[in-house]
DSSP file (Angstrom, degrees, kcal/mol; ACC not computed):
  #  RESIDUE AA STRUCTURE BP1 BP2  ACC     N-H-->O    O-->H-N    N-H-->O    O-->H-N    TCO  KAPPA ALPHA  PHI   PSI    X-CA   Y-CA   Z-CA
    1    1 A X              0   0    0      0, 0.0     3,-0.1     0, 0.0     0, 0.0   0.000 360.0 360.0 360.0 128.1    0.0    0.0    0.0
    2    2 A X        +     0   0    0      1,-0.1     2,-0.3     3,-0.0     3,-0.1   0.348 360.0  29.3 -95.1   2.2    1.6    3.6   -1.2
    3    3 A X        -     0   0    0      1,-0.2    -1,-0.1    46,-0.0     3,-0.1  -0.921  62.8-146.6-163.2 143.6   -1.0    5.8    0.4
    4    4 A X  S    S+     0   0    0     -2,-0.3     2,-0.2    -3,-0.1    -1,-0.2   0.767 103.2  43.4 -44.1 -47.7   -3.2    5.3    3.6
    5    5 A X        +     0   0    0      1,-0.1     3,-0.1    -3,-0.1    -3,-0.0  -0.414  57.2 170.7-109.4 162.3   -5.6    7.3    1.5
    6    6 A X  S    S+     0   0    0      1,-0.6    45,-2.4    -2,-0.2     2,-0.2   0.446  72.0  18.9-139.8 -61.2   -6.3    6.7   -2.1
    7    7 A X        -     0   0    0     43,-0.2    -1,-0.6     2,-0.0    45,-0.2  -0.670  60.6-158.2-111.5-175.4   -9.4    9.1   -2.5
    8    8 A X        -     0   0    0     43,-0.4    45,-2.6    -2,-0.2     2,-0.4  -0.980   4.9-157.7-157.0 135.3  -11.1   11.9   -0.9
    9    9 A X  E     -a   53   0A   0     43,-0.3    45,-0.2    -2,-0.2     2,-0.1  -0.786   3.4-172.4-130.8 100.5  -14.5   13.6   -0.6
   10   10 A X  E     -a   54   0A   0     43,-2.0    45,-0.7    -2,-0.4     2,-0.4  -0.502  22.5-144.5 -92.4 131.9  -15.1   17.0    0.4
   11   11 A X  E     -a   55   0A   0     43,-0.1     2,-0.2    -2,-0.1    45,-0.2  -0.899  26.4-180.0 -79.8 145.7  -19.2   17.5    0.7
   12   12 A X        -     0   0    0     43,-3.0    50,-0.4    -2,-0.4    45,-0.3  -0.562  35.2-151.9-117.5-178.3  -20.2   21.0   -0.3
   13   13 A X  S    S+     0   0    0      1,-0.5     2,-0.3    -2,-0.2    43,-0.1   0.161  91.3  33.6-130.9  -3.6  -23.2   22.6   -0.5
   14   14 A X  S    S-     0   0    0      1,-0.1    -1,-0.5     0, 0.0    97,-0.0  -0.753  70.6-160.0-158.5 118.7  -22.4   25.3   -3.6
   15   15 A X  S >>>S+     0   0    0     -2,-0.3     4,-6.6     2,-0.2     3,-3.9   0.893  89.5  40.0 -78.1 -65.5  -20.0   23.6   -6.0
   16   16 A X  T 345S+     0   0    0      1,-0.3     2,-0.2     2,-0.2     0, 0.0  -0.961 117.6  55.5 -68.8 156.7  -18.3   27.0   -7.9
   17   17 A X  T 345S+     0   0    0     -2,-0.1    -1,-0.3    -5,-0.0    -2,-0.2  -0.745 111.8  39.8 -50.5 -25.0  -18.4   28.6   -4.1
   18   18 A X  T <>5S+     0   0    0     -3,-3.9     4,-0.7    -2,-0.2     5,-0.3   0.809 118.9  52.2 -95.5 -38.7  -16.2   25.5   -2.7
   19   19 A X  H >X5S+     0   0    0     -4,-6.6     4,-3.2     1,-0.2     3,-1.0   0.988 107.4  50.2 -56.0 -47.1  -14.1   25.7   -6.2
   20   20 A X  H 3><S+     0   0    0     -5,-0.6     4,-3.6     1,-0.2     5,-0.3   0.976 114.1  47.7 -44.4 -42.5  -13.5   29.2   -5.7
   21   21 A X  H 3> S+     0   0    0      1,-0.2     4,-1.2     2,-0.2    -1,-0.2   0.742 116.4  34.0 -51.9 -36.8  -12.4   28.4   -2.3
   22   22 A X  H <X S+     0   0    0     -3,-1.0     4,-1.5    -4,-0.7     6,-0.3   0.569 112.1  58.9-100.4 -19.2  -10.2   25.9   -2.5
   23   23 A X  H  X>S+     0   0    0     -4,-3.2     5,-1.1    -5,-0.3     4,-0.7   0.843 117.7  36.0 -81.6 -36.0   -8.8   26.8   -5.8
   24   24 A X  H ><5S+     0   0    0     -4,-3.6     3,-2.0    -5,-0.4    -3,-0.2   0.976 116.5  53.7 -70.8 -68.9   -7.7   30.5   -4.1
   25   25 A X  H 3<5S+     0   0    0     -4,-1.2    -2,-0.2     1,-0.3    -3,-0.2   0.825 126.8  23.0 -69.9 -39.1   -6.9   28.9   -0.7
   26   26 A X  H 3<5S-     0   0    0     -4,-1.5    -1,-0.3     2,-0.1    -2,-0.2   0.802  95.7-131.4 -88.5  -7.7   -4.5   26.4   -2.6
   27   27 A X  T <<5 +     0   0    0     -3,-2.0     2,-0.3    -4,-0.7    -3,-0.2   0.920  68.3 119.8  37.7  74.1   -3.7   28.2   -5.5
   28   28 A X      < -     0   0    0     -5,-1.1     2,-0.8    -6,-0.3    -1,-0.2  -0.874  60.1-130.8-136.9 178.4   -4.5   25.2   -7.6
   29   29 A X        -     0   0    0     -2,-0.3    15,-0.8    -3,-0.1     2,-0.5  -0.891  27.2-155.9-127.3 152.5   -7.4   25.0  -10.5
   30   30 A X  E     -B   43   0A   0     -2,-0.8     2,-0.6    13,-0.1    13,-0.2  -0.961  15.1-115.3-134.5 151.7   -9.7   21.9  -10.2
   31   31 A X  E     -B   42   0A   0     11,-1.0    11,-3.4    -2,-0.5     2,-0.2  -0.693  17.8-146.5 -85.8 104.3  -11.7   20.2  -12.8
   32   32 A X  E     +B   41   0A   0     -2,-0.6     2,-0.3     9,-0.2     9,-0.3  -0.573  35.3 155.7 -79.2 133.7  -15.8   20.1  -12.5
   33   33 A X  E     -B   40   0A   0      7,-5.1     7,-2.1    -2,-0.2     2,-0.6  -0.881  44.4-124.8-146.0 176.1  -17.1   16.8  -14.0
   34   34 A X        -     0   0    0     -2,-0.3     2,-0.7     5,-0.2     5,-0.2  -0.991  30.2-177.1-117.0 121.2  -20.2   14.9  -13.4
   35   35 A X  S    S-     0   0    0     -2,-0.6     3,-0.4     3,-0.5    -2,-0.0  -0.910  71.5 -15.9-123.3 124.0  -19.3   11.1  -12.3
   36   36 A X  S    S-     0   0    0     -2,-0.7    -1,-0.1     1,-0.3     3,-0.0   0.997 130.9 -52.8  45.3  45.8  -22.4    8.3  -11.6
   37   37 A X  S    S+     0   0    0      1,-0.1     2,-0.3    -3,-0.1    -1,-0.3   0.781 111.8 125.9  83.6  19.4  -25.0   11.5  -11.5
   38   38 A X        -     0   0    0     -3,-0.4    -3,-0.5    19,-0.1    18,-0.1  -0.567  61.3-131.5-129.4  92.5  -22.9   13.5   -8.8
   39   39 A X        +     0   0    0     -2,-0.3    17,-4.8    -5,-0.2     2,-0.3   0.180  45.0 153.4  27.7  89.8  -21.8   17.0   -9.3
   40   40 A X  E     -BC  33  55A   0     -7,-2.1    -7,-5.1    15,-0.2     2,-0.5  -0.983  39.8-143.7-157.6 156.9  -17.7   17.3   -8.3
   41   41 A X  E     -BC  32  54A   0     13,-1.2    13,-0.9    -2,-0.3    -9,-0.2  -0.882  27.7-134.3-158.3 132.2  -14.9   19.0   -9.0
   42   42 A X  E     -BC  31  53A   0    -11,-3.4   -11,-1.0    -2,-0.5     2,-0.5  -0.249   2.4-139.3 -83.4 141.9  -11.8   17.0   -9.0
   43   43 A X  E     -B   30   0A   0      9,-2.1     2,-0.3   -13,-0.2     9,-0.2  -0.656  34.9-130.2 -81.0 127.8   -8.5   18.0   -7.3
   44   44 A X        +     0   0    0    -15,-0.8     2,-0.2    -2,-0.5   -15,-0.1  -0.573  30.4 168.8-106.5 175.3   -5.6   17.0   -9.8
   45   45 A X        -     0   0    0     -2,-0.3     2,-0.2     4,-0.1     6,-0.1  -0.396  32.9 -93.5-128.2-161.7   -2.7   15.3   -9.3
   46   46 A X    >   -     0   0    0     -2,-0.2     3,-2.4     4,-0.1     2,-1.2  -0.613  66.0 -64.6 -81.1-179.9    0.4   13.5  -10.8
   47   47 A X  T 3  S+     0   0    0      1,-0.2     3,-0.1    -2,-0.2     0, 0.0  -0.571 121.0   2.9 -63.8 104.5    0.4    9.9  -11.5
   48   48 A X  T 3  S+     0   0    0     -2,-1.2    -1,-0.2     1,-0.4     2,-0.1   0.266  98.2 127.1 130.4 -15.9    0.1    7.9   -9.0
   49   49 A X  S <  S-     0   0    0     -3,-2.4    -1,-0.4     1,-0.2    -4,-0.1  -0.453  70.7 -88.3 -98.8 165.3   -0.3   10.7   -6.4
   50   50 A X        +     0   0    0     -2,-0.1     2,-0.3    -3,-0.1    -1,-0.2  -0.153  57.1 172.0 -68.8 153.7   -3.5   10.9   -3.6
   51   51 A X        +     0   0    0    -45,-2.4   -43,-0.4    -6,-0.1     2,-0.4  -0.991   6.2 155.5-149.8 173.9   -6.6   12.9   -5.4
   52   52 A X        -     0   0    0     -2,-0.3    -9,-2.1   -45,-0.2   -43,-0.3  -0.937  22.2-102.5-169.5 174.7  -10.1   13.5   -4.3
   53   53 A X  E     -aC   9  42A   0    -45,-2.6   -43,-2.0    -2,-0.4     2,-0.3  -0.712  14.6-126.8 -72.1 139.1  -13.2   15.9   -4.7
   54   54 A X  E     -aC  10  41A   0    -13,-0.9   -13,-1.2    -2,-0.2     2,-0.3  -0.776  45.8-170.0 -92.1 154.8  -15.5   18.4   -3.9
   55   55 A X  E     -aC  11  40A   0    -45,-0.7   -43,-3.0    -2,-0.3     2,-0.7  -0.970  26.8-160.2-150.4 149.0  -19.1   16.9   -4.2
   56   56 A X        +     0   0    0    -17,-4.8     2,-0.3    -2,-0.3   -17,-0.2  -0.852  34.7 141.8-122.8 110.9  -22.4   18.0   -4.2
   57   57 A X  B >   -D   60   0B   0     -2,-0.7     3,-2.9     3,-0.5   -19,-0.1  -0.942  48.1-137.8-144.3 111.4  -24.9   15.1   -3.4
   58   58 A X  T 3  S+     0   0    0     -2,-0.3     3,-0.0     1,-0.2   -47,-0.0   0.512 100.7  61.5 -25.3 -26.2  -27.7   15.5   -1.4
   59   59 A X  T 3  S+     0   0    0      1,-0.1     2,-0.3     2,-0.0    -1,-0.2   0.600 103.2  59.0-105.1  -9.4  -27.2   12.2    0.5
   60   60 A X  B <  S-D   57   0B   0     -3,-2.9    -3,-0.5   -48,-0.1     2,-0.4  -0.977  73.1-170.0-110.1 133.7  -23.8   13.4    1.8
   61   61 A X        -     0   0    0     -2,-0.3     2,-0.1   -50,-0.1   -50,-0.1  -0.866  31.7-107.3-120.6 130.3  -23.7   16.4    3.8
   62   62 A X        -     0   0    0    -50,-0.4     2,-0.4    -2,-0.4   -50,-0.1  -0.329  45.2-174.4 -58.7 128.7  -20.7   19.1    5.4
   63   63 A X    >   -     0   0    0     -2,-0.1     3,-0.9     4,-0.1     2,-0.3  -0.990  26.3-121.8-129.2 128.8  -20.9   18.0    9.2
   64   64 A X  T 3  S+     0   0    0     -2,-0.4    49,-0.1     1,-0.3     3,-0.0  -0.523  99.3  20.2 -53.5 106.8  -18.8   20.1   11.6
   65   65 A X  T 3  S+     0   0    0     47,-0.3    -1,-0.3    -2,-0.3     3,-0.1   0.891  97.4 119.6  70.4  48.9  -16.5   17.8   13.3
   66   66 A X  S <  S-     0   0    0     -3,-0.9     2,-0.1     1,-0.3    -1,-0.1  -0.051  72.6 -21.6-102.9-136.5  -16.6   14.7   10.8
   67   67 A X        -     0   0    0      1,-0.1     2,-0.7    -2,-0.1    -1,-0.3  -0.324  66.1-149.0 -73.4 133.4  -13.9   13.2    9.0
   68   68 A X        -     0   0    0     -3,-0.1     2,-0.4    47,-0.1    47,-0.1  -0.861   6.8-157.5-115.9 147.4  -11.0   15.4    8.5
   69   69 A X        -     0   0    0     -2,-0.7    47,-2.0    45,-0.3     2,-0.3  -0.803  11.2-139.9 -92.3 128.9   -8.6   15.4    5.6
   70   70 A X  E     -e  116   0C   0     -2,-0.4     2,-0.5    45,-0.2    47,-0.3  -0.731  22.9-167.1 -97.7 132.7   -4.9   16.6    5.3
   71   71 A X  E     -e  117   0C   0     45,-0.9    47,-1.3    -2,-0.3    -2,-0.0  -0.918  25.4-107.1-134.3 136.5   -4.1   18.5    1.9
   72   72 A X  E     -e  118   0C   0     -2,-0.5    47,-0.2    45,-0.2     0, 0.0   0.011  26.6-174.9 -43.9 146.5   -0.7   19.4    0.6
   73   73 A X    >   +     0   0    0     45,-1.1     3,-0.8    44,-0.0     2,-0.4  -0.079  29.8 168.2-138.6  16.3    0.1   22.8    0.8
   74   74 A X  T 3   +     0   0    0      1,-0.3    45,-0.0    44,-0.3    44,-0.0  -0.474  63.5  35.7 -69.2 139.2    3.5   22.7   -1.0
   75   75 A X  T 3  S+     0   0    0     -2,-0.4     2,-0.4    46,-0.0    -1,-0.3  -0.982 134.4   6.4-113.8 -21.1    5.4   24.6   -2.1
   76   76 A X    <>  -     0   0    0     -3,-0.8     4,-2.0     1,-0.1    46,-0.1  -0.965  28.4-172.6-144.0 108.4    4.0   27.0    1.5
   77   77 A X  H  > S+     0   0    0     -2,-0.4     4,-2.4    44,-0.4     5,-0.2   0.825  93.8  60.2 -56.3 -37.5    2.0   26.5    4.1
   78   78 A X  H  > S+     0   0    0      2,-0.3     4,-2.1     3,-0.2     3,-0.5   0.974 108.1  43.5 -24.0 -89.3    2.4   30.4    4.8
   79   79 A X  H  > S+     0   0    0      1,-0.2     4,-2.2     2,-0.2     5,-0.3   0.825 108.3  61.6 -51.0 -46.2    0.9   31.4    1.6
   80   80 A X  H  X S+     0   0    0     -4,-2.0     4,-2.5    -7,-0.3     3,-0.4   0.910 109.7  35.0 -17.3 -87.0   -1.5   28.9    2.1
   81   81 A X  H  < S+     0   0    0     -4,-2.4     4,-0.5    -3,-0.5    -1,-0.2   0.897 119.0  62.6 -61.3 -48.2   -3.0   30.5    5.5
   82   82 A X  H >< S+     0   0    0     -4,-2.1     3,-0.8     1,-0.3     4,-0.5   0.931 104.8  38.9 -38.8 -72.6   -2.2   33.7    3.6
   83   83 A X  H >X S+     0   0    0     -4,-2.2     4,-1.9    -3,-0.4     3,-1.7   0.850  99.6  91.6 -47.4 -50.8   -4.3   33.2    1.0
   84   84 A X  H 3X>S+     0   0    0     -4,-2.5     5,-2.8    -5,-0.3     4,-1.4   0.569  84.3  42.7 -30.4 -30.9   -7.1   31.7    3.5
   85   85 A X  H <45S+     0   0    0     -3,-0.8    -1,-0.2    -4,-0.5    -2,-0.1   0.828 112.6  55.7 -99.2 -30.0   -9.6   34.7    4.7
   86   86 A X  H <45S+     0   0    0     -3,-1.7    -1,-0.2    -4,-0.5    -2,-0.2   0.933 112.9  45.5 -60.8 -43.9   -9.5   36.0    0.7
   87   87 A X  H  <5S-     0   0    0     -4,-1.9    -2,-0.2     1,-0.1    -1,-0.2   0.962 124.4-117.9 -48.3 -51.0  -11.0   31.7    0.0
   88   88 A X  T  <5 +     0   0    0     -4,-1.4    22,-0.5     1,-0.5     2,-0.4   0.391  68.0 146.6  73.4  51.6  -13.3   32.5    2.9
   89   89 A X  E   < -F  109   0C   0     -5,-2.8    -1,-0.5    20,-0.1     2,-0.4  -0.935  43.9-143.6-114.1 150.2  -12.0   30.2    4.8
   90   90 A X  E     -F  108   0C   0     18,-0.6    18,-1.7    -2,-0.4     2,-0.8  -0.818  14.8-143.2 -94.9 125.1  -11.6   30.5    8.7
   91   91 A X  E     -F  107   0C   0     -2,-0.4    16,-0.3    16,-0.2     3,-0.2  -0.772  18.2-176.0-105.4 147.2   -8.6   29.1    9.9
   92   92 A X  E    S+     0   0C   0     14,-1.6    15,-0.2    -2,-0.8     2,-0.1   0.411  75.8  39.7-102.0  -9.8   -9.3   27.3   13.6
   93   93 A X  E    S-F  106   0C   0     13,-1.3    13,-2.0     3,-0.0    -1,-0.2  -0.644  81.4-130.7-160.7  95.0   -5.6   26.4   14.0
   94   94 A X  E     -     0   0C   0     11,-0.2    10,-0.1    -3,-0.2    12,-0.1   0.056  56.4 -62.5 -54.4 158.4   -2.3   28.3   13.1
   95   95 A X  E     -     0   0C   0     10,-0.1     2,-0.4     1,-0.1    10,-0.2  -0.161  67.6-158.4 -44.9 132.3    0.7   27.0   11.2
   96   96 A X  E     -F  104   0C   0      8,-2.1     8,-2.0    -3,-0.1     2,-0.3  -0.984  14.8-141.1-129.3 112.8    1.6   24.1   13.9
   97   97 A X  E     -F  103   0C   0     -2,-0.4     6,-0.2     6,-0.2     3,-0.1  -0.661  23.8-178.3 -76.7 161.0    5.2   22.7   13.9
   98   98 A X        -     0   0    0      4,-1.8     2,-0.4    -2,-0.3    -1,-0.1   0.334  43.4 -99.9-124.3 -13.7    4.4   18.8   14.6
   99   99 A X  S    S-     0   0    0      3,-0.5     3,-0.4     1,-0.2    -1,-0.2  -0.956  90.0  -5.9 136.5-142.8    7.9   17.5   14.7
  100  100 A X  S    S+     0   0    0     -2,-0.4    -1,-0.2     1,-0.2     3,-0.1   0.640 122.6  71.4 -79.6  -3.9    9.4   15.8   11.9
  101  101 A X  S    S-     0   0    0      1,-0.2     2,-0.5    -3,-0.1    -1,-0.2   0.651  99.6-125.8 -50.2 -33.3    6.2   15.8    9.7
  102  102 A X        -     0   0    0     -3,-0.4    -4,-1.8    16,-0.1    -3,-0.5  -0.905  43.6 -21.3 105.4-147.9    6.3   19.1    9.2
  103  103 A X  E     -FG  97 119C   0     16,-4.1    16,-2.0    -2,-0.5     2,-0.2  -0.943  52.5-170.8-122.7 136.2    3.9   22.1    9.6
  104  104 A X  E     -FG  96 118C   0     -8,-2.0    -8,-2.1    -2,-0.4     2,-0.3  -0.862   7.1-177.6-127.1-174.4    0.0   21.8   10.0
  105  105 A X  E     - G   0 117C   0     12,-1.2    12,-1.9    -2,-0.2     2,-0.3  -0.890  16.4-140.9-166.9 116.6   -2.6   24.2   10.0
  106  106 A X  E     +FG  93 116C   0    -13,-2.0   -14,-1.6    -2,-0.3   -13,-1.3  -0.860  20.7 175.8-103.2 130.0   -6.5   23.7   10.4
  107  107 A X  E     -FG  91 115C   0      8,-1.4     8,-1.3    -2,-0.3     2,-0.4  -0.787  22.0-142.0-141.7 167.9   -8.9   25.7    8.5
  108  108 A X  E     -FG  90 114C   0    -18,-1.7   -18,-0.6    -2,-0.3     6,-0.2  -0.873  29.3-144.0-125.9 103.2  -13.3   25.6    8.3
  109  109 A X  E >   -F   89   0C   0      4,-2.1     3,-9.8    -2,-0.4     4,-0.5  -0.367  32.3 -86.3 -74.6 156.4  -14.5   26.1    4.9
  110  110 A X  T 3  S+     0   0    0    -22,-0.5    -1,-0.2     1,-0.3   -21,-0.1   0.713 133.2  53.8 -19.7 -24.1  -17.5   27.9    3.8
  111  111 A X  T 3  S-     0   0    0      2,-0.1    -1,-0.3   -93,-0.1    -2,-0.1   0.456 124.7-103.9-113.9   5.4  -19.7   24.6    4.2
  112  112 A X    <   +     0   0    0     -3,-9.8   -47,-0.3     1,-0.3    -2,-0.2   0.414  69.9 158.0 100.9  -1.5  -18.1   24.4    8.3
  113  113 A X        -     0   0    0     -4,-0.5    -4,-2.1  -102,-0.2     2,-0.8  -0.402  42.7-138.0 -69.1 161.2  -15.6   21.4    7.2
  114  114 A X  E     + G   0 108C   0    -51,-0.3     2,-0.4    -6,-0.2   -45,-0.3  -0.823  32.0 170.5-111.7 108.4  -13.0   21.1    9.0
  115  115 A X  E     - G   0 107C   0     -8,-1.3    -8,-1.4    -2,-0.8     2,-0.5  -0.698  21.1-144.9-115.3 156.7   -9.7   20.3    6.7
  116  116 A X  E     -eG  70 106C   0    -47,-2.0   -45,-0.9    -2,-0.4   -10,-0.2  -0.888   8.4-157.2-118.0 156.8   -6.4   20.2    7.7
  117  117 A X  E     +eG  71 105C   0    -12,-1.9   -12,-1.2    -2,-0.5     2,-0.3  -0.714  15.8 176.1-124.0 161.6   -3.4   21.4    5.5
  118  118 A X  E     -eG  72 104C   0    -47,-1.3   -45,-1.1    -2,-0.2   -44,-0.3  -0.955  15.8-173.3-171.3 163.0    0.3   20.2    5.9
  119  119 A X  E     - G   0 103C   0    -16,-2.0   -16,-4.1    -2,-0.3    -2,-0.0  -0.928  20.6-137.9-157.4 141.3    3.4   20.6    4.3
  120  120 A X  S    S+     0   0    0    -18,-0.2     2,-0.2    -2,-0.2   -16,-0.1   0.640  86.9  40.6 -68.6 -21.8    6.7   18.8    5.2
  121  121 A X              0   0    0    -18,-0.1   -44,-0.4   -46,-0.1   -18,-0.1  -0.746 360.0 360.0-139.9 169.6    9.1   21.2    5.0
  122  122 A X              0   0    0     -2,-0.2   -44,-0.1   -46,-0.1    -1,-0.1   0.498 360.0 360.0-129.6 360.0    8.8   25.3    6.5
């Protein structure tokens, strides 16, 4: 196994509201597609590398303390959390050194998830 994780699924509740959001707060551009009737827009990746989604499906919902997700924040965690209050994202936990992991950082997006960001290096 190369990854703990393989995918990932953000629920949203306003898809171009989440992209904007995540697409400033990471500075990355993500791809809206329809897969098996559900409304997403895909985070990309390299080959090989973890990737996941925003989705908007009624039958999954943003819940305030459910599963949380780590997303790379290379090349800067900094800019990251910089970027955050323009995304409209709140962040709930400043850049945190963690040891030899690296830096994390906890943020609540518009739809109240709670994601965590990390980067290896400071």
């Amino acid at each position: 196994m190369r990854n703990a994780i393989n995918w990932f699924e953000i629920p949203v509740t306003d898809l171009p509201r989440a992209m904007r959001c995540y697409e400033a707060l990471l500075g990355v551009s993500l791809k809206r597609e329809v897969f098996a009737g559900v409304d997403q827009a895909i985070f990309s990746g390299e080959d090989g590398a973890v990737r996941g989604a925003l989705i908007l499906e009624p039958a999954t919902r943003a819940q305030p303390g459910g599963t949380i997700v780590y997303l790379n924040c290379a090349p800067s965690l900094e800019a990251a959390l910089a970027r955050a209050k323009d995304a409209g994202v709140e962040v709930v936990m400043p850049l945190t050194h963690i040891g030899p992991p690296g830096f994390i950082a906890m943020v609540r997006d518009p739809d109240g998830n709670k994601i965590g960001l990390h980067h290896t290096a400071r």
